[in-house]
N, C-alpha and C positions, 0 to 999 in steps of 0.2 A: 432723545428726540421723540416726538411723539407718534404714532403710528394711524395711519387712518382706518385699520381692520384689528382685530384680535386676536385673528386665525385664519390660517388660507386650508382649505382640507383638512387633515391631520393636528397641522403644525400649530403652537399656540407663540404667536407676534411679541416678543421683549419690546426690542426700540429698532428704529432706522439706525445702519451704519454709515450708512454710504449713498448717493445719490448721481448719478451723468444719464447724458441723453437718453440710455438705451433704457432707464429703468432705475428701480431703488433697491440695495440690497438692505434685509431685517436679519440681524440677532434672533433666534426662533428654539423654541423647546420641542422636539419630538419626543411626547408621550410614550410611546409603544415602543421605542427602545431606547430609553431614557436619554438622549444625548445634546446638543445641542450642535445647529447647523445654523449657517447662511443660504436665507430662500431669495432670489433675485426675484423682482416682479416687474416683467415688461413696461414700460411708461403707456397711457392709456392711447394716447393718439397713437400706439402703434398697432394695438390689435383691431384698430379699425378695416384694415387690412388681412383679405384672408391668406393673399398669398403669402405675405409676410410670415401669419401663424406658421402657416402648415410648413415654408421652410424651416420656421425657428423652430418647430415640435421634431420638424426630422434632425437638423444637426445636432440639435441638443441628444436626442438618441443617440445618436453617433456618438458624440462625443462622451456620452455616459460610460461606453464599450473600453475606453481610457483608461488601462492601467499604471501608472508612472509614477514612484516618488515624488516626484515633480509636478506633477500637475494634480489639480484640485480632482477628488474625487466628486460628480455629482451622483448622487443617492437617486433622486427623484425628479419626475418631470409632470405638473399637474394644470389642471383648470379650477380655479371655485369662481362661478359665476363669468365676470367678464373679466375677471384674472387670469393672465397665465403666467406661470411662475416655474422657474427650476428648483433643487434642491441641491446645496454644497454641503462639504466639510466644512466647517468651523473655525478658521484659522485665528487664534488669541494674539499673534506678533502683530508687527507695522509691516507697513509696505515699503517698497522697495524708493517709493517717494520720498515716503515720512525721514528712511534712513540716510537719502542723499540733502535733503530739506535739514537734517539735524548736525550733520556732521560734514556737508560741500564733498570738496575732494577725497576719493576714497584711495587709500594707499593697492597699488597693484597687487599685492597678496591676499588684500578682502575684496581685491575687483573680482580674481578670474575662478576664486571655486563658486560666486556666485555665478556666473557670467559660465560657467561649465552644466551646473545644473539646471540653466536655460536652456542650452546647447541641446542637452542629453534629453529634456524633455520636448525641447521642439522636432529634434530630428526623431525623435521617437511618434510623435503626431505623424508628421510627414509622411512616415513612413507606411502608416494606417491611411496615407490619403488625405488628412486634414492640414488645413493650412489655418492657422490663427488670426493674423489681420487685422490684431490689433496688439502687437506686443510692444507696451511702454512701462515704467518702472510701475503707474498705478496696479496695473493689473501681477503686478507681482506681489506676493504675499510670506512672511517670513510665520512659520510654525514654530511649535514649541521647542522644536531645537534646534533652532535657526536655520532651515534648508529652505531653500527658494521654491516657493510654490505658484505655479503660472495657473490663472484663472481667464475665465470670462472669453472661452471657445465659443465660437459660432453665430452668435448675433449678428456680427459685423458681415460675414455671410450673407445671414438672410437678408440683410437689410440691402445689401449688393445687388444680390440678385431678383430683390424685388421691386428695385431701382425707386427706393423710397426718397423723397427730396423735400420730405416733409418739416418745415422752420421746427429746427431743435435740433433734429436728429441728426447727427455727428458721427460719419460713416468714415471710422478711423481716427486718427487723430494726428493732425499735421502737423505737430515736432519729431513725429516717427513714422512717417508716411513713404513709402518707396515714391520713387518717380511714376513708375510703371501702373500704380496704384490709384495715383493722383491723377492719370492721363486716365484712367479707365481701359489701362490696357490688360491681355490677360497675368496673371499672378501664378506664383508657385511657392515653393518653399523659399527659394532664396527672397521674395518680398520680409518673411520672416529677418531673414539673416542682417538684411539691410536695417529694419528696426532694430535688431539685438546689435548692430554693431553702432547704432546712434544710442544704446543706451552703454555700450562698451562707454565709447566717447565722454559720456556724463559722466558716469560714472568716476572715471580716471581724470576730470576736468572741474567736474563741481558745475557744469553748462553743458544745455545742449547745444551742437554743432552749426544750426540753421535757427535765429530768434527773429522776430520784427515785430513793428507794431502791430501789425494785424493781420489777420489768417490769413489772407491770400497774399501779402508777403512774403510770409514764409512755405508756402506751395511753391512761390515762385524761386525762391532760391532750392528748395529743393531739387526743382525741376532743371534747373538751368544755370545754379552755382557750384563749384564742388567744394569737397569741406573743408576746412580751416587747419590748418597743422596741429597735432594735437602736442607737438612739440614747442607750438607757439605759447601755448598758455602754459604746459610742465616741461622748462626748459629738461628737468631731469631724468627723463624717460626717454629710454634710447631710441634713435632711430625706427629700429624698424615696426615700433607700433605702431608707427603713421604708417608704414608700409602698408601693414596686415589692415589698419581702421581702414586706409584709404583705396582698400581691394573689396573689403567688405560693403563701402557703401559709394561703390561704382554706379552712376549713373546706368549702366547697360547689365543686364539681370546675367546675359553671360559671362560678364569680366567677374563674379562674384567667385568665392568659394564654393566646390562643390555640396556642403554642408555645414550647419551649424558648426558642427563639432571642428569640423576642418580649420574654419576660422578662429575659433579659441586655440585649440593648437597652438596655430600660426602664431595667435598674440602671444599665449604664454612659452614659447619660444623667444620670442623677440623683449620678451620682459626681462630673459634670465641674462641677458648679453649685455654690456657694459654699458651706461650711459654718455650721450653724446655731452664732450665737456660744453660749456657752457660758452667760452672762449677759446677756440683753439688754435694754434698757430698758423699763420698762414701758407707754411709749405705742408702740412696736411690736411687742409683743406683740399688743395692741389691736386693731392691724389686720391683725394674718399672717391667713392664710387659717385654716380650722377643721382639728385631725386630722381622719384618718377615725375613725370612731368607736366601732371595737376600742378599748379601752382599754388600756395596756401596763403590763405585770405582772413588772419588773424582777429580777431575783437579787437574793437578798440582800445580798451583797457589792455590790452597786449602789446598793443602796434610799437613801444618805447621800447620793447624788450629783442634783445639783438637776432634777425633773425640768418642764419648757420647755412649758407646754398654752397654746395659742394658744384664747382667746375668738373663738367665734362673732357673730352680730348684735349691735349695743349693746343694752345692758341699761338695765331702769330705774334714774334715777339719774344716769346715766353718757352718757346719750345725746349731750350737746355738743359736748365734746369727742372722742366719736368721729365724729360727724358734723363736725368740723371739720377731722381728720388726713383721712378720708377726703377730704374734699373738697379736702381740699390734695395728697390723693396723685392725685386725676384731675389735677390742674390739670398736675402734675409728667409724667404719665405722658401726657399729651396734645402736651405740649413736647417729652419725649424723642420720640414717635411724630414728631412734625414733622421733627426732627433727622435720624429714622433713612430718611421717604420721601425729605428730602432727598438725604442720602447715596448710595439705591437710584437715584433719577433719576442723579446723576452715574457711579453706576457702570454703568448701564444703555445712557449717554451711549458708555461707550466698547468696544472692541473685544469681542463676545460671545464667552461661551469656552460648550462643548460639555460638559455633567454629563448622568451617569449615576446610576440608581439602581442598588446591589450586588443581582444577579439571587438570587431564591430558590431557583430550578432547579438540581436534583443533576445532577449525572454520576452516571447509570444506566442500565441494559441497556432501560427502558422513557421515560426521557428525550424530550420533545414538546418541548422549550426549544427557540428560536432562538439567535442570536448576540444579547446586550445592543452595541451599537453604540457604542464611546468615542467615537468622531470620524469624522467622513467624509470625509477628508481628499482623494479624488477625485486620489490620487497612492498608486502603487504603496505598501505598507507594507512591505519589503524583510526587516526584522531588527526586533528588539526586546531587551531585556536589562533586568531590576531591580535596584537597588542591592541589597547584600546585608542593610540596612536595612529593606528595603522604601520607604523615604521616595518613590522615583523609579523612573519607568518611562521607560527611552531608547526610541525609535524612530527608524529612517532610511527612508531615501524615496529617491524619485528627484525629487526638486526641490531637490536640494545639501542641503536641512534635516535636522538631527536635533533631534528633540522631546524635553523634557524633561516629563514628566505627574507631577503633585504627587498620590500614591496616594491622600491624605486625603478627594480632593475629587474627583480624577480632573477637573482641569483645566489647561489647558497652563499650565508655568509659565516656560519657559527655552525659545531656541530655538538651535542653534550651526547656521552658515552655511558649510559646506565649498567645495571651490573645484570640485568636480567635479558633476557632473551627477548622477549616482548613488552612492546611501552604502548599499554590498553587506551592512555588519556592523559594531556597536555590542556593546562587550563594557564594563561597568564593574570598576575596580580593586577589589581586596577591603576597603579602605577608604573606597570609595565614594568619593573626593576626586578620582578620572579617571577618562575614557572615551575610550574609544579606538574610532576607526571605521575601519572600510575603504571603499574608493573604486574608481570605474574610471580616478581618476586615475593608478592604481599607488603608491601612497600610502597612508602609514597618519597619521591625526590622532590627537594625544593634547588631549584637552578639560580643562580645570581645572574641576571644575564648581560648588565655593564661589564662587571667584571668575567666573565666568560666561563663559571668554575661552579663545583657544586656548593651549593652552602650544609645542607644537612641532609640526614635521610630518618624519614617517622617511620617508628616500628612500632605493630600492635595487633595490627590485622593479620589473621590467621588462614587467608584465602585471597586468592587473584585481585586486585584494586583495579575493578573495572570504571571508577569513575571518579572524579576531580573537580571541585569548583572550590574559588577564591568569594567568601561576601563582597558586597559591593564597598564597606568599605576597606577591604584586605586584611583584616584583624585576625579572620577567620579561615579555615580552609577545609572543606568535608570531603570525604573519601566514603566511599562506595564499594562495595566487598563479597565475596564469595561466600563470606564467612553469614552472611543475612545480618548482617549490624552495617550501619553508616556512621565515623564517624566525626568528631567535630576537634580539629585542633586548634591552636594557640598559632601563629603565624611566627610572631616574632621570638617565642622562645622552644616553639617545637611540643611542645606539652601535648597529651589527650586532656579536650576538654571535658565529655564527656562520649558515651556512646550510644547510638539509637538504635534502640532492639524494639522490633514488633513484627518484622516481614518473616515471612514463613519459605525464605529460598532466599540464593543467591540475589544482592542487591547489584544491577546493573547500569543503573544512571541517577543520579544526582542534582539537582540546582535550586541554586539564590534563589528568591524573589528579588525583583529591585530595589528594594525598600531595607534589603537584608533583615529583616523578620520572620520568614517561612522560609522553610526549607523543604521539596521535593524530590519526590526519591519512589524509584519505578525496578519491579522487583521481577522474578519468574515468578510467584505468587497467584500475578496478573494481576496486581493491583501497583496503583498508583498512592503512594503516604504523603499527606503536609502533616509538617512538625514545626511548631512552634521554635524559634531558634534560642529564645533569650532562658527558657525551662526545658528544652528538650521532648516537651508534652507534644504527643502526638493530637493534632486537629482533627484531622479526617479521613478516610479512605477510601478513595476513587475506586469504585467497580464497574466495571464492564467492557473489558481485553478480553479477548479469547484465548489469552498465549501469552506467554513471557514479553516485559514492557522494558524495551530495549534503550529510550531514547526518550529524554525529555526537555524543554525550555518550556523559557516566563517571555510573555512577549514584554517588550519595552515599559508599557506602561503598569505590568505588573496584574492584571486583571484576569487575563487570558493564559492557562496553561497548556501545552499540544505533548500529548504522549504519544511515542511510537511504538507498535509490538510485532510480538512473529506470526500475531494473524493478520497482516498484511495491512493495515488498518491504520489512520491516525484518528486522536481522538483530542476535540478543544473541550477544555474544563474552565467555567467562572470559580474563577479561585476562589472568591467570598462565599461563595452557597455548595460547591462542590458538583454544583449539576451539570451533565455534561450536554455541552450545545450544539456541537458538531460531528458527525463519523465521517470522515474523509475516505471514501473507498476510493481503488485505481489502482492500486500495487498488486502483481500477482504472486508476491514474496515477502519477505519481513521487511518492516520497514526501522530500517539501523539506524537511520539520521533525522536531525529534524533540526529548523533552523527560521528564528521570525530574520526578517531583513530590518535593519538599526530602526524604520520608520513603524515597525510594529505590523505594516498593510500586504505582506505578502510571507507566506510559509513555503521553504524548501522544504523537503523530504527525499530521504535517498532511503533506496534497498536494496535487498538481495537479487531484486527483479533487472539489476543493473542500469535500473535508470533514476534521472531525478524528476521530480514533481512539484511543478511551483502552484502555490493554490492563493486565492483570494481570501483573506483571511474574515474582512466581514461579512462576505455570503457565501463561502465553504465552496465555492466554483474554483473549477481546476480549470488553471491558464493554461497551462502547457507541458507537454513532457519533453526534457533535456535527453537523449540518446547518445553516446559515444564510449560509454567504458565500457570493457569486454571482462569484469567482476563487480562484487557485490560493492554498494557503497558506503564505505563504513563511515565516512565523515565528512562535516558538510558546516561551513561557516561562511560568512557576511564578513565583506571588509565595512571597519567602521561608517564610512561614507558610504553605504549600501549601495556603491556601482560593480562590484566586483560579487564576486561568489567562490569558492574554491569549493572543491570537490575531492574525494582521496577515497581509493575503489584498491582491492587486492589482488587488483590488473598489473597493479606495478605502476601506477600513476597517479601523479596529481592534475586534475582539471580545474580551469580557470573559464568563466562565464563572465559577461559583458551584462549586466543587469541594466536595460534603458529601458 
């Protein structure tokens, strides 16, 4: 499409993407840090209005303050002339439309991790104070690795509060409009929740809940219909997701769930339970429990299709026979109960495993959360690593064990027995089927972990294997050494490939690039080495640590390097030019860990200062400090879905963080 300017400020204008009432989004190149964003530019009858601006210049602010996987990062907020414009990320996928528009019904396994990362970013807004007000599939946006990215905070605000009624402007959008919204009555987070559970609905239906011919229509069934069974249109989804849809987009803001999240919960609960047959006999009907008592008001294109009403109390007439299944379903259900305490005592009988509940608490600049406690294992926590599944969380120790933690439950499931005293580093295969440790035996272990045993052990190194990485495509395995060499194995037959000598001391950490091209490697030296992986040739070397460089990663897209040392310090490296762009001060101690989160946009760090440190990775701003272990942190990893965080301190613990 064609654009009407060539540059707003800075930015130089590609094409229009996108076009609605509030304004037009453009495709846009930023010069000054080469990248490309989405600049939204207000539509012009709006900034006719000043109150308008000045509210959209404040929320917009606000909403800048937004740090979330989930929601679009805005950069910038500018004027050129009679333009006002914000500035976004980028996002290259489809929306949340395009994907319902291409493919209708979406099966309930690709509704709810979508329909989760809503959740975790709305109630994460919320929680800051902001309410959205306008969440429908358009303003969802899918990134380059398919995560749900919620856009286009605030407008809908200003335009509220500046009680604009000006022909065009489209204050919400009436297939996702709460009641309370529509009445112009006041709003809060659950207004949110009631949209996100009309896009649940579509989602899981291939239709929104409330259609007509025309807009006021469908306000008015919003207002004064309730919704349609969502069992009417998929006879195959059980029961109680009408429950949980039809709690979610209760007419009254108090009948709602406490929280975004509460509600997905709720649905992905009621997902995992058996579905409702389709035809079922008529003496359990009898006894199913009662709908609630909305009644459901199916499409037309549905209305042929049998619809399932389970009776309340027995009736006159009828009373016998119900009083006779009844009484044969306690007798039943009093035997299963016997079955199930049995059970519990024998499992109770044997060895207690350590559960967690998944903590509520964000990482945020005002963050009061402690550490959630996995296990108090009352043995150094050395290293950590997640399968790229997520299914497994490795841990080593210094009691020869490495732990295997089943994510589901977060309780121990596997244990592998090394031959050394201490296991320095656990790194899994990118098929997840090995893991690999390091030791003070000088020794690297390779672990089968389906089958539950060791497969071999690489000998060569002549000092401590303080570090471990798998290439990205697992061909490869490099160790990290006391001995001041890294080296490079064969995966599948054990072989040294070669060895990389250049570091002037003990080599401390190790890693891939993503690309498995470069390899990294962070020395007592105080320097930081890339080496070339396919020759061995050393590239370059990073200077300027004060101190032994304990800790290294590649963010996601491979560009950005974060080394940690025991001058207390992190430091970001542009892997291509070697220059460093960042020094992250804030640690009064060595900084042992370092960790991007799967999306690239936020850096853990842990140290000896016993605390962790999450930073902003594009402008080197520290979010927040995590406090609860009472030792140093020596490990620190991302569950692959970047909601989780673990931690592992020489407190004798593993910590589990909530990342919203």
């Amino acid at each position: 499409m064609s654009t009407p300017y060539p540059s707003l400020g800075k930015y130089q204008i590609i094409q229009e993407i996108g076009r609605g009432g509030m304004g037009a989004v453009y495709k846009a190149h930023d010069p000054f840090l080469n990248r490309t964003v989405a600049i939204k530019v207000l539509a012009p009858h709006l900034v006719w209005q000043q109150t308008f601006v000045d509210r959209f210049l404040r929320e917009a602010r606000a909403v800048a303050q937004l740090r979330h996987p989930n929601i679009v990062d805005v950069h910038d907020v500018g004027q050129d002339g009679g333009n006002y414009y914000f500035v976004m990320a980028f996002l290259p996928g489809q929306s949340l439309t395009h994907l319902i528009g291409q493919r209708g019904r979406l099966r309930p396994a690709e509704t709810l991790p979508i329909l989760r990362q809503l959740a975790d970013a709305l109630d994460y807004a919320h929680s800051k104070g902001l309410i959205h007000r306008d969440v429908k599939p358009a303003n969802v946006m899918f990134d380059e690795r398919g995560q749900a990215v919620l856009t286009d905070f605030g407008i809908v605000k200003a335009a509220q509060e500046s009680r604009l009624t000006t022909a065009g402007v489209s204050i919400g959008t009436p297939h996702y409009m709460a009641p309370e919204q529509i009445q112009g009555k006041d709003i809060d987070a659950r207004t949110d929740q009631y949209a996100l559970g009309i896009i649940a609905f579509e989602m899981l239906t291939g239709c929104v809940p409330f259609d007509a011919a025309t807009t006021t229509a469908v306000l008015y069934k919003q207002v004064n219909e309730p919704p349609p069974s969502v069992t009417a249109f998929c006879p195959d989804l059980p029961p109680g997701v009408q429950i949980a849809l039809s709690r979610a987009l209760s007419k009254s803001p108090a009948e709602r769930f406490a929280s975004c999240g509460e509600f997905v919960s709720a649905l992905r609960q009621a997902v995992s339970q058996p579905a409702r047959p389709v035809a079922p006999p008529a003496p359990v009907q009898l006894v199913r429990p009662a709908e609630p008592k909305r009644q459901a008001t199916p499409a037309p294109r549905a209305a042929a299709q049998p619809r399932l009403v389970a009776t309340g109390p027995a009736r006159a007439g009828g009373g016998v026979p119900v009083l006779l299944l009844v009484g044969a379903g306690i007798v039943a259900l009093a035997l299963i109960a016997l079955v199930v305490v049995a059970l519990v005592a024998v499992a109770l009988s044997r060895k207690p495993t350590p559960t967690v509940p998944l903590p509520a608490a964000a990482i945020s600049p005002d963050n009061a959360a402690k550490t959630v406690t996995l296990a108090r294992l009352g043995i150094k926590a050395s290293s950590m690593a997640f399968s790229p599944d997520g299914k497994w969380m490795a841990s080593g120790s210094d009691d020869k064990a490495i732990k295997l933690w089943d994510t589901s439950s977060w309780r121990e499931a596997v244990i592998f027995i090394g031959r050394s005293n201490r296991v320095t580093s656990v790194a899994f295969s990118p098929d997840g089927k090995l893991l690999a440790s390091g030791s003070d035996e000088k020794t690297v272990q390779l672990w089968d972990v389906p089958g539950k045993r060791e497969q071999r052990t690489l000998v060569g190194h002549t000092g401590t294997v303080w570090s471990v990485a798998f290439s990205p495509d697992g061909k490869l395995l490099a160790s990290a050494s006391d001995d001041d060499t890294v080296k490079l194995w064969d995966v599948s037959s054990g072989r040294e490939v070669r060895t990389l000598v250049g570091h002037a001391g003990p080599v401390y950490s190790v890693a891939f690039s993503p690309d498995g091209k470069t390899l990294a490697s962070g020395a007592t030296d105080r320097t930081v080495k890339l080496w070339d992986v396919s020759s061995g040739r050393e590239l370059r070397a990073l200077t300027g640590h004060g101190d032994y460089v304990n800790s290294l990663a590649f963010a996601p897209d491979g560009k950005t390097l974060v080394s940690g040392s025991r001058d207390k310090i992190a430091k970001l490296w542009d892997v291509s030019s070697g220059r460093e762009l960042t020094t992250l001060r804030g640690h009064t101690d060595w900084v042992m860990s370092v960790a991007f989160s799967p999306n690239g946009k936020i850096l853990a760090t842990g140290s000896s200062d016993q605390t962790i440190k999450m930073w902003d990775v594009s402008s080197g701003r520290e979010l927040c400090t995590l406090s609860g272990h009472t030792g140093r942190v020596y490990g620190l990893a991302f569950l692959p879905a970047g909601k989780l965080l673990m931690s592992g301190s020489d407190d004798g613990t593993l910590g589990l963080w909530g990342v919203q």
